[in-house]
Backbone as CSV, one residue per row, in Angstrom:
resi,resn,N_x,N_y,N_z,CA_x,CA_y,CA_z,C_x,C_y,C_z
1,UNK,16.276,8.753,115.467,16.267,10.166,115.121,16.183,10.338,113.615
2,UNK,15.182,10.921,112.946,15.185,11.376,111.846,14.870,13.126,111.358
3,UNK,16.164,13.372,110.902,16.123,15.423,110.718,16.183,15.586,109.140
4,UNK,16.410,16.585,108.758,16.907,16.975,107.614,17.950,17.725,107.128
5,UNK,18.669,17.618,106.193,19.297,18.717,105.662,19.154,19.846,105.175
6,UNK,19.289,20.800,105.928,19.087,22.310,105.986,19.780,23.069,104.886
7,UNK,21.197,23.474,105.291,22.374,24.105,104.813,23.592,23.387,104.634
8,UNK,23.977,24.175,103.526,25.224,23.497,102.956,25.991,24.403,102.534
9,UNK,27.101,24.762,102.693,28.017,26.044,103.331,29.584,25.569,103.238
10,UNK,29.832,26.280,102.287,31.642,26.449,102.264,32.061,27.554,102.327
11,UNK,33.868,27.241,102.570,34.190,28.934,103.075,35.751,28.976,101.662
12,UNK,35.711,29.275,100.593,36.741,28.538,99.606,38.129,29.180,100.129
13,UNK,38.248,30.460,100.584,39.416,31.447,101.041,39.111,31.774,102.691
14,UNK,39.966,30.816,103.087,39.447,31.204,104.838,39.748,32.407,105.256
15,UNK,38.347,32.441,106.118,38.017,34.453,106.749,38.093,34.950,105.722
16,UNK,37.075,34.445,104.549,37.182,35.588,103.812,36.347,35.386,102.724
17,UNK,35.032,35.265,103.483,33.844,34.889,102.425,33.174,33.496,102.409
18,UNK,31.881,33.709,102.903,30.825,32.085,103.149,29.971,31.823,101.709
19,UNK,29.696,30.799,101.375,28.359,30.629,100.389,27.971,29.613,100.914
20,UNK,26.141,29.586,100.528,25.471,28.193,100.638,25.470,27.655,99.241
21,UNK,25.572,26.493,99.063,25.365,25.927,98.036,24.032,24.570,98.236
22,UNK,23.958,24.052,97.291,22.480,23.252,97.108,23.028,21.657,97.307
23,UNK,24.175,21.461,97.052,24.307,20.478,97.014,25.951,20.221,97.181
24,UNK,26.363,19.015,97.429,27.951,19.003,97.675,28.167,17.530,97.510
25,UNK,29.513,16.768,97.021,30.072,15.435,96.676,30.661,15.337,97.983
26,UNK,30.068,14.649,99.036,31.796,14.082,100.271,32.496,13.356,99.880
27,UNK,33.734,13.099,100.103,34.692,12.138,100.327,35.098,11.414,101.026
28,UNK,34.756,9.878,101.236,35.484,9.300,102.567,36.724,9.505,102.867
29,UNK,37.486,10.375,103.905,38.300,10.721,104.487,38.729,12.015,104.176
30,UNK,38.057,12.836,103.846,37.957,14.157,103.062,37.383,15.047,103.199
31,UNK,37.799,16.819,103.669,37.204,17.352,104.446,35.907,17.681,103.498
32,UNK,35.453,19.037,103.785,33.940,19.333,102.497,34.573,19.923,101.438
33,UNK,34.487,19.476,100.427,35.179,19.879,98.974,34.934,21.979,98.739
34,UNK,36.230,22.059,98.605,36.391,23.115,98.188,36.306,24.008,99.442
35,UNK,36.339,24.324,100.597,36.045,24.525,101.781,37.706,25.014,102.210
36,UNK,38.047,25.750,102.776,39.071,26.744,103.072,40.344,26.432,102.109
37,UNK,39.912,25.863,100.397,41.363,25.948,99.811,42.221,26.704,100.106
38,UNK,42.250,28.089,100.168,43.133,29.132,100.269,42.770,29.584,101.486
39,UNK,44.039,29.848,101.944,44.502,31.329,103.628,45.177,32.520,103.333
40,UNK,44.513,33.399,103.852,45.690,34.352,103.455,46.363,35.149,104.837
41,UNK,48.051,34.280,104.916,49.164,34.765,105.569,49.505,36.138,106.298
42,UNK,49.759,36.038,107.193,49.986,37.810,107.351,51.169,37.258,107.774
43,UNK,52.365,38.988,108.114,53.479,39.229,108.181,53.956,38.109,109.052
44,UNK,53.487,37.818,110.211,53.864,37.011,111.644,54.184,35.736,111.550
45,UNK,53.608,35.185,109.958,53.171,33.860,109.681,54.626,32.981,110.266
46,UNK,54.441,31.693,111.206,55.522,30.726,111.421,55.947,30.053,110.337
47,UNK,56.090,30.287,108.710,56.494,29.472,107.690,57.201,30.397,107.159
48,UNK,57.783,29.558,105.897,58.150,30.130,104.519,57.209,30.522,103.582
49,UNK,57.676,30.807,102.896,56.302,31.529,101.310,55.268,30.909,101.294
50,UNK,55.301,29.460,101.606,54.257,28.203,101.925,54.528,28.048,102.809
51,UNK,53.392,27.383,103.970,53.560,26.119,104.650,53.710,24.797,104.270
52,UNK,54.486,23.619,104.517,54.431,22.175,104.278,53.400,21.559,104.577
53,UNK,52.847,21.613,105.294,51.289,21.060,105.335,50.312,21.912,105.998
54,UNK,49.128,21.711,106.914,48.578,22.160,108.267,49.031,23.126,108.593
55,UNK,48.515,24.055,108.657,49.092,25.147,109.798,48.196,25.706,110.733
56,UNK,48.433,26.609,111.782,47.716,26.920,112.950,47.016,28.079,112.753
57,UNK,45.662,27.865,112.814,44.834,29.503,112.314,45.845,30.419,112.745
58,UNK,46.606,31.107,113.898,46.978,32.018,114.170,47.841,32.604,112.867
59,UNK,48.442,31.624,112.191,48.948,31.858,111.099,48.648,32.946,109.843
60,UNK,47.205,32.716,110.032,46.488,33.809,108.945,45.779,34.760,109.487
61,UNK,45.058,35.548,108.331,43.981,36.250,108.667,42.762,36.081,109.101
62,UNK,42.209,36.202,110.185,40.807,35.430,110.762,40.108,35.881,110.864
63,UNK,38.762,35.906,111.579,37.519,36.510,111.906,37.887,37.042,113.202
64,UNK,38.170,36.466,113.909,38.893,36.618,115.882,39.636,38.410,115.688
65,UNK,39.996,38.008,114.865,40.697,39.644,115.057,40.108,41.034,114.493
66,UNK,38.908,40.316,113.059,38.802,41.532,112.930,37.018,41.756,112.506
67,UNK,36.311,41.725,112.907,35.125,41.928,112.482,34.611,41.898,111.128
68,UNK,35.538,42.699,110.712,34.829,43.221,109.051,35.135,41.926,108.329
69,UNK,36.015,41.258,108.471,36.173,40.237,107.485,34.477,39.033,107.461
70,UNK,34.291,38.974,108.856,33.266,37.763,109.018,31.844,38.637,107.751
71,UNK,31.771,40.157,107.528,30.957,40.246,106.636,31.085,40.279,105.160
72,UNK,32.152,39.128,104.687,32.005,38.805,102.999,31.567,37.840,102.797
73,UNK,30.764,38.012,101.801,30.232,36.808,101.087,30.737,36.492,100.153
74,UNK,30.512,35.029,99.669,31.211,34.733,98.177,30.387,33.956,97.272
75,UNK,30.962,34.242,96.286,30.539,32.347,95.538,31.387,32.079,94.692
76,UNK,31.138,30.747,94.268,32.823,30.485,93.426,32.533,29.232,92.662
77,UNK,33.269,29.590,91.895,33.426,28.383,90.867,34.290,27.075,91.160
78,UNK,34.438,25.870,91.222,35.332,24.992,91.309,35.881,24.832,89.860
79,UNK,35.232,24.863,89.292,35.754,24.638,87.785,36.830,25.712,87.421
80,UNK,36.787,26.373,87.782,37.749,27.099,86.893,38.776,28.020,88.232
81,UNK,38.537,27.193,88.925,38.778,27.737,90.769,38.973,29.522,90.851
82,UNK,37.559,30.229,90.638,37.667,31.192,90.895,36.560,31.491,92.275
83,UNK,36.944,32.984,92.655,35.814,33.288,94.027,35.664,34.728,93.543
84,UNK,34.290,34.838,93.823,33.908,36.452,93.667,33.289,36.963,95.105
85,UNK,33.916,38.087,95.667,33.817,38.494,97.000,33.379,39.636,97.126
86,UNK,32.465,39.684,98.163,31.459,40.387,97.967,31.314,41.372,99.799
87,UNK,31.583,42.463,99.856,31.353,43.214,101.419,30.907,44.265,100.760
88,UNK,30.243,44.936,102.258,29.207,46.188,102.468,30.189,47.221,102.104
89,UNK,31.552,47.537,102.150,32.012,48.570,101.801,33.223,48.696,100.981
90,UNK,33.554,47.473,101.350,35.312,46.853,100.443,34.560,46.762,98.751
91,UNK,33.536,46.413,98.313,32.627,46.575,97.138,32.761,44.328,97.048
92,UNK,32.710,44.762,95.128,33.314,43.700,95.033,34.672,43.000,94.073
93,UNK,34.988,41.662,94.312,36.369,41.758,93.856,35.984,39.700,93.369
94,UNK,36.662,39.516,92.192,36.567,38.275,91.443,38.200,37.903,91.464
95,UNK,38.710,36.578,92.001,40.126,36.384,91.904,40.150,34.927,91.825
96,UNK,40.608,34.368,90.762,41.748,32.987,90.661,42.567,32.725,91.531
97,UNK,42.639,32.736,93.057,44.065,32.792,93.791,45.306,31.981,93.280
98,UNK,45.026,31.456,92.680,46.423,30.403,92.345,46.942,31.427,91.370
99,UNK,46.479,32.205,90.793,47.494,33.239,90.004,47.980,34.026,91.159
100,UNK,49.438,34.684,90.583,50.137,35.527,91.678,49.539,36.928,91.242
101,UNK,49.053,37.424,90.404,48.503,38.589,89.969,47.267,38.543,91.150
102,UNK,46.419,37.794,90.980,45.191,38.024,92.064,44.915,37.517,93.161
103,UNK,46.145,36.814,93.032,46.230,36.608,95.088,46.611,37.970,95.448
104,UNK,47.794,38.666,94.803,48.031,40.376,95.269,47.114,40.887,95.264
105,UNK,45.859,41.068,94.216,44.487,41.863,94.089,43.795,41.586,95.379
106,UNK,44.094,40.196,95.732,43.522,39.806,97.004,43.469,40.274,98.261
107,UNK,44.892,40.448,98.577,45.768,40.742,99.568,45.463,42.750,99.904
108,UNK,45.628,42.812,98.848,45.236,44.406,98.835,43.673,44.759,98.959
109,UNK,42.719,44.042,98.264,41.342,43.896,98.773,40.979,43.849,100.337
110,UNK,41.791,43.056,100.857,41.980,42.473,101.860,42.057,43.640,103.501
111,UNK,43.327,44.403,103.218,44.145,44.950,103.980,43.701,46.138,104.505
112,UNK,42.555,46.368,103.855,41.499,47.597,104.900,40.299,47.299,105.756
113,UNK,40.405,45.592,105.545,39.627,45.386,106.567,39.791,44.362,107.633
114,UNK,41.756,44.156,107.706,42.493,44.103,108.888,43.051,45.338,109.614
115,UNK,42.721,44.907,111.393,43.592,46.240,111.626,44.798,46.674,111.435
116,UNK,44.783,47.702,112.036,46.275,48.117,111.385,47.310,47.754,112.532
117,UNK,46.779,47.257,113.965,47.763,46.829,114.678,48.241,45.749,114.621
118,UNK,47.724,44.535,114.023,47.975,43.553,113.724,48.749,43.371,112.532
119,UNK,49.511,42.154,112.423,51.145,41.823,111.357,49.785,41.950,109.909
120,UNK,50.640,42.654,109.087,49.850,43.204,108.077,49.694,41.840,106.774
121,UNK,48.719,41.579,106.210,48.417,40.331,104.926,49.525,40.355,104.292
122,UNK,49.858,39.068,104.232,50.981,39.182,103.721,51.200,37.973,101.868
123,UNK,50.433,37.252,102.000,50.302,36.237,100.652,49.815,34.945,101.022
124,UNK,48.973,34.689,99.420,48.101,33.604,99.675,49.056,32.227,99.427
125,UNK,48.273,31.785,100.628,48.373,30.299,100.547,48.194,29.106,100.646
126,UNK,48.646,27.944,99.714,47.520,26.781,99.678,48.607,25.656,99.614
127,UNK,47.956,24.237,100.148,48.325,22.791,100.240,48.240,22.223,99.373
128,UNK,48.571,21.452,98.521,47.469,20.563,97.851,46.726,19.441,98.887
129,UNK,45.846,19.400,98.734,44.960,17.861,99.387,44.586,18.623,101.215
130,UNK,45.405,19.466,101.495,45.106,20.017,102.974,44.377,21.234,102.950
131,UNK,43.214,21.570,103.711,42.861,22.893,103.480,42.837,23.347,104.454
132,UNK,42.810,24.620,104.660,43.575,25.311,106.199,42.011,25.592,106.907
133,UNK,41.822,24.297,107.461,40.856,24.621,108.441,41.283,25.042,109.921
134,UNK,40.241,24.692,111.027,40.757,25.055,112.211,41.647,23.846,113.102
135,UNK,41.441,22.678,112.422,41.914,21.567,113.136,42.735,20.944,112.170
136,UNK,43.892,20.125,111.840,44.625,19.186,110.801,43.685,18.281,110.094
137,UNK,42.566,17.890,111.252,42.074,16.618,110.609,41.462,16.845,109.816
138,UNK,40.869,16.041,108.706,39.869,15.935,107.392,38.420,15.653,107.836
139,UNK,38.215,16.545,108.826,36.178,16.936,109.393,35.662,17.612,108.438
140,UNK,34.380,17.393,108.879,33.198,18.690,108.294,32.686,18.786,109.620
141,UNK,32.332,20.347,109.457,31.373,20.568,110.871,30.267,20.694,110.803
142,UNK,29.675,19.882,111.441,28.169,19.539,111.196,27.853,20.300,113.002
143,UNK,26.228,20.912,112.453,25.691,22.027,113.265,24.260,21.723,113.057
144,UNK,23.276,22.241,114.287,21.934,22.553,114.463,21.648,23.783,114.421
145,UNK,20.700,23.839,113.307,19.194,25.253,113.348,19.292,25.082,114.732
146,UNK,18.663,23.695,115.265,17.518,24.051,116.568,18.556,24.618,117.664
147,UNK,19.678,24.520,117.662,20.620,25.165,118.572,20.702,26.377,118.426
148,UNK,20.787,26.753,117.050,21.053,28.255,116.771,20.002,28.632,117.393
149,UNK,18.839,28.715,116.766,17.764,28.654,117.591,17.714,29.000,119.148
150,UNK,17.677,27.925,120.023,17.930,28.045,121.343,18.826,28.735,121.793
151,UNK,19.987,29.013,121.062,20.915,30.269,122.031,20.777,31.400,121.292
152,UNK,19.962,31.874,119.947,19.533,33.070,119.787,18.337,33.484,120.936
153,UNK,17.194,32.704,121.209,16.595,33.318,121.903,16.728,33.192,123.279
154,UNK,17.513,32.501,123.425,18.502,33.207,125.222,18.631,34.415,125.148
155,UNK,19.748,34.811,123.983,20.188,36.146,123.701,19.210,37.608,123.477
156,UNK,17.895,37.179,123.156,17.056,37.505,122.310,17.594,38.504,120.981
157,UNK,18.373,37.444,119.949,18.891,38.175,118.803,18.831,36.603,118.039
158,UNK,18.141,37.332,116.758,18.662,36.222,115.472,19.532,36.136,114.790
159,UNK,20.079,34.954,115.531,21.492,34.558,114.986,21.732,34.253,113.520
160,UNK,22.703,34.573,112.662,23.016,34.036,111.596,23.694,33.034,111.520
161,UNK,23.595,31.767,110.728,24.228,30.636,110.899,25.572,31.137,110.343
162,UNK,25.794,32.420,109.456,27.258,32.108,109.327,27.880,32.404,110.414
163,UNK,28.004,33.189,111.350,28.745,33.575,112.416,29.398,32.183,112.742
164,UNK,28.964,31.148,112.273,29.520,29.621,113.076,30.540,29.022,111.631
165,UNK,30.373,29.724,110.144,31.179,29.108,109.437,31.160,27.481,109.452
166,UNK,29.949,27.191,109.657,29.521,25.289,109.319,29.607,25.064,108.022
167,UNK,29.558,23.495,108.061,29.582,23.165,106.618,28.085,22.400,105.985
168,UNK,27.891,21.567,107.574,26.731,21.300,107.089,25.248,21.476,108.562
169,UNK,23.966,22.242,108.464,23.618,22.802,109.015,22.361,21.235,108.872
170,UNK,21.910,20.845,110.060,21.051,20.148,110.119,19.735,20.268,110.786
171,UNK,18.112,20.355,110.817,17.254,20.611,111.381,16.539,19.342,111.512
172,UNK,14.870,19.713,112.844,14.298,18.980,113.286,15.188,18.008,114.253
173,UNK,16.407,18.617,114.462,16.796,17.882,116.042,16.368,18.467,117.471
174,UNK,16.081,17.987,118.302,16.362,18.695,119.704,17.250,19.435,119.748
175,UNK,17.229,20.639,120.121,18.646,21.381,120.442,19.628,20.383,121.334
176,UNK,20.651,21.422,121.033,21.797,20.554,121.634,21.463,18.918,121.681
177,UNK,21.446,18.115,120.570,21.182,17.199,120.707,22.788,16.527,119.860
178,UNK,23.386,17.081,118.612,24.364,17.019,118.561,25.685,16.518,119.530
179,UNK,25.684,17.345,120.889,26.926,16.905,121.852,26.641,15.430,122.167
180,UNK,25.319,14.800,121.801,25.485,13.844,122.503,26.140,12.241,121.222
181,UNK,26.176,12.907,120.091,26.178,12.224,119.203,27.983,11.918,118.672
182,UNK,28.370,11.904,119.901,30.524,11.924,119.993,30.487,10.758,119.612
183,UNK,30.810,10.106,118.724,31.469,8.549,118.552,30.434,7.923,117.979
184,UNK,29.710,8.843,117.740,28.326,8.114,116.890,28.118,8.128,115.674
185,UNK,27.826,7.227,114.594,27.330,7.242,113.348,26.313,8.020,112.686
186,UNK,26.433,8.962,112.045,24.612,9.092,111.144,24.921,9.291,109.809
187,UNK,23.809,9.063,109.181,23.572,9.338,107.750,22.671,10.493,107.328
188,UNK,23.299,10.924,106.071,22.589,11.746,105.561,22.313,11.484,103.558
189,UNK,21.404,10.894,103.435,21.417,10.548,102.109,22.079,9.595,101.430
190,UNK,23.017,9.049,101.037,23.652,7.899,100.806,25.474,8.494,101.938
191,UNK,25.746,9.371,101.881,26.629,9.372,103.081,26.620,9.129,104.445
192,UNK,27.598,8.835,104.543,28.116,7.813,106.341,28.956,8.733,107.235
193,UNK,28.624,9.250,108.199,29.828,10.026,109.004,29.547,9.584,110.052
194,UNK,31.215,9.805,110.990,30.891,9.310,112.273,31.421,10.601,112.991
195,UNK,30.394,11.205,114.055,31.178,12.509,114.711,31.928,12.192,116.106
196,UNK,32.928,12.917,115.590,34.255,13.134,116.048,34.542,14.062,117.737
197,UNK,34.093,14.940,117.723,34.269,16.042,119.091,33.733,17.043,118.883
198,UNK,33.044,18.119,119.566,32.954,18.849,119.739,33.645,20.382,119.292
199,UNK,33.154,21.510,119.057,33.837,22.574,118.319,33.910,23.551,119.505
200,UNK,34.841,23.950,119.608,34.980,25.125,120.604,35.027,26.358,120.225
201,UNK,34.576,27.706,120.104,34.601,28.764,119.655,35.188,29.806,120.036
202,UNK,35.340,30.898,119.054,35.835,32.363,119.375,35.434,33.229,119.415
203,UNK,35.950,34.394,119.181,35.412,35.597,119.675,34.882,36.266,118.054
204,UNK,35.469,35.603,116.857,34.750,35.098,115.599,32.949,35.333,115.608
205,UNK,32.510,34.550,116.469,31.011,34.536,115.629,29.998,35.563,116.966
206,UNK,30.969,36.421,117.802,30.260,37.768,117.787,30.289,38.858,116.921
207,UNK,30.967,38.495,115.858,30.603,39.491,114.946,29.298,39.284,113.839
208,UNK,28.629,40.301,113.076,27.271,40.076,112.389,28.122,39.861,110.844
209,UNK,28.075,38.765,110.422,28.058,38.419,109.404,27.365,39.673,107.902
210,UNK,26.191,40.404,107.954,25.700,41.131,107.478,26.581,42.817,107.739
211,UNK,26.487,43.195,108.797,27.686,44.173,108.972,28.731,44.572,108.959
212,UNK,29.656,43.306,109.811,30.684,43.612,110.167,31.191,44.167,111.374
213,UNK,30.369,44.107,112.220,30.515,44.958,113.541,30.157,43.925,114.428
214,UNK,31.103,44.080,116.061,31.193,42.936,117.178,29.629,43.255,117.547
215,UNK,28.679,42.765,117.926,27.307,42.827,118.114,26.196,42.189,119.261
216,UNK,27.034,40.960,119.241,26.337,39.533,119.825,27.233,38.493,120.899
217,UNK,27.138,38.852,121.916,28.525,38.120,122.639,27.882,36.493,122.853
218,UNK,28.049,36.048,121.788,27.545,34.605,122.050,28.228,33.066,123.215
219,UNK,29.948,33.810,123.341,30.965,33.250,123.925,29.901,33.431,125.357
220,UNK,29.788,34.586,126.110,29.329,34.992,127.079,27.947,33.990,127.552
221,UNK,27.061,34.077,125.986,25.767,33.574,126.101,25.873,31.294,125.983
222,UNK,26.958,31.043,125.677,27.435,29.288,126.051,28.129,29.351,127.385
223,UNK,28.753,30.563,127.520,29.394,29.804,128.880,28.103,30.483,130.026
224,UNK,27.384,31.517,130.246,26.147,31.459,131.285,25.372,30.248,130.845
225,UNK,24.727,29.722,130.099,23.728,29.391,129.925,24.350,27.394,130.018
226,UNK,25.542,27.307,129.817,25.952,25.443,129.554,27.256,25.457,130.244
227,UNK,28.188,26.459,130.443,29.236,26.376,130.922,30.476,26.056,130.565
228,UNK,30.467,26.333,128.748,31.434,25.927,127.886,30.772,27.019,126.529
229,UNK,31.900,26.491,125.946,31.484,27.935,124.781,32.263,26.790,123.366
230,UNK,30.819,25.808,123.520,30.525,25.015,122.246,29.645,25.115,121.799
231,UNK,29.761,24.807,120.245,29.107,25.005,119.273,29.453,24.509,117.858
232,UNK,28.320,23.265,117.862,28.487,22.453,116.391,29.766,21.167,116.672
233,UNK,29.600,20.250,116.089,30.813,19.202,116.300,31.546,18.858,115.248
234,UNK,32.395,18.024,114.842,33.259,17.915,113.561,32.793,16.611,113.602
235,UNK,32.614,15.799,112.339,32.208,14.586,111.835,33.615,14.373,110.742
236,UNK,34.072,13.155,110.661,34.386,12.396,109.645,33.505,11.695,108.741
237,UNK,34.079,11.419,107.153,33.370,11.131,106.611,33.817,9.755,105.815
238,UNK,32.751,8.877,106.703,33.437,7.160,106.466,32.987,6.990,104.819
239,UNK,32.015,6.953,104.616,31.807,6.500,102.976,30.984,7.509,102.381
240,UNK,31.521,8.383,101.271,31.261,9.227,100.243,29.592,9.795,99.704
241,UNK,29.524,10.207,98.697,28.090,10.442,97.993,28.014,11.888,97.817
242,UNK,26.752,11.851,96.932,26.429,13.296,96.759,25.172,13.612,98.103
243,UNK,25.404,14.949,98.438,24.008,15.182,99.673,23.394,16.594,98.770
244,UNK,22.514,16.699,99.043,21.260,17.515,98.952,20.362,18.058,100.061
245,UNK,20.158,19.486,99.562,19.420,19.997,101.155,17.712,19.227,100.645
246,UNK,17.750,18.995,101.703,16.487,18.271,101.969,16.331,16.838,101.998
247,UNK,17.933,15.984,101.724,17.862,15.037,102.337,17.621,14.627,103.803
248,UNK,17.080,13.457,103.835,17.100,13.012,105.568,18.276,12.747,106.048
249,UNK,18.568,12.905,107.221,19.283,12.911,108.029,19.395,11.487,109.210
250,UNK,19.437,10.522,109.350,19.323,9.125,110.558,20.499,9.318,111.258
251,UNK,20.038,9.175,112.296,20.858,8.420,113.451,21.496,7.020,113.753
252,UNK,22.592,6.713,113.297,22.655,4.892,113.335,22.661,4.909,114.589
């Protein structure tokens, strides 16, 4: 099998703003750099001011609950660890989260586009070395165009790859060709990953990324069409490098 590298996609403040970027450093044993540093907590949260390590999405603010969030965009600096956030009606907003001044700017940015029945934002928060993804482990989720693809035009709607929040988006595979690649090796450019399992989804990537509004019942459109409501798998990453879109992609 030989594909390419498509997209390359971090999320720096989880549920709460995607960018593509051109290029990215992996780490052997290390999730995708810079990729959900920060969560932001609501009232309900099972911790203290922090969590000690990992914690359980339910913990924060997500996409699952509220539509409007899945439509910010971002981009951000690592250097100077800032994010500038960007929605159709919230405007836009530039924050350092590690300051306590603009994690609040945050939080209040934030809080009109959670509902109001749900435990209200409550403060940002971060690990060192852990970033609050959906699983503990140190994956990247690696995903197919040609899938998106194939279950947009089931649906007949063009899907946006963010609705899936991947990290790294790969083309010229067979659809669904991914599930079959569990315990398997590939490369992409001088990096080594071996994928891990399968991603199971929510009620998250029926919302339109561009709007903000539930739109696309894609949950509905995996379980008629395969009988499970997967999408994209998590890879570990055995030995390091820089990747580039438009590197090749092998199958070991």
């Amino acid at each position: 099998m030989t594909a390419r590298l498509a997209h390359l996609c971090r999320h720096p403040i989880k549920s709460a703003g995607y960018e593509e970027i051109e290029s990215a450093t992996l780490t052997a044993g290390r999730a995708f750099p810079f990729d959900r540093e920060w969560a932001v907590a609501h009232e309900a949260a099972r911790f203290g001011d922090q969590p000690d390590g990992w914690a359980p999405k339910m913990n924060f603010l997500r996409g699952w609950a509220s539509a409007q969030l899945m439509a910010i965009a971002c981009s951000s600096d690592p250097s100077s660890r800032t994010v500038t956030l960007r929605h159709p009606t919230a405007g836009t907003l530039t924050v350092a989260p590690d300051r306590a001044d603009d994690a609040a700017a945050l939080v209040d940015w934030l809080r009109p586009l959670w509902p109001e029945n749900r435990p209200a934002p409550s403060r940002v928060v971060r690990v060192e070395g852990q970033p609050m993804t959906d699983v503990p482990e140190p994956w990247v989720a690696l995903l197919s165009l040609a899938s998106n693809r194939d279950l947009g035009q089931r649906m007949g709607v063009d899907l946006s790859i963010h609705r899936w929040r991947g990290n790294v988006w790969v083309d010229d595979l067979e659809p669904w060709t991914e599930f079959g690649m569990i315990g398997r090796e590939i490369q992409i450019g001088p990096v080594r990953l071996k994928v891990e399992q399968r991603i199971t989804r929510c009620r998250a990537t029926t919302a339109d990324p561009e709007t903000g509004r539930w739109d696309a019942d894609t949950l509905t459109a995996l379980d008629t069409s395969f009988g499970h409501q997967d999408f994209g798998v998590y890879a570990r990453v055995l030995s390091g490098g820089a990747v580039r879109i438009g590197d090749e992609v092998t199958l070991g």
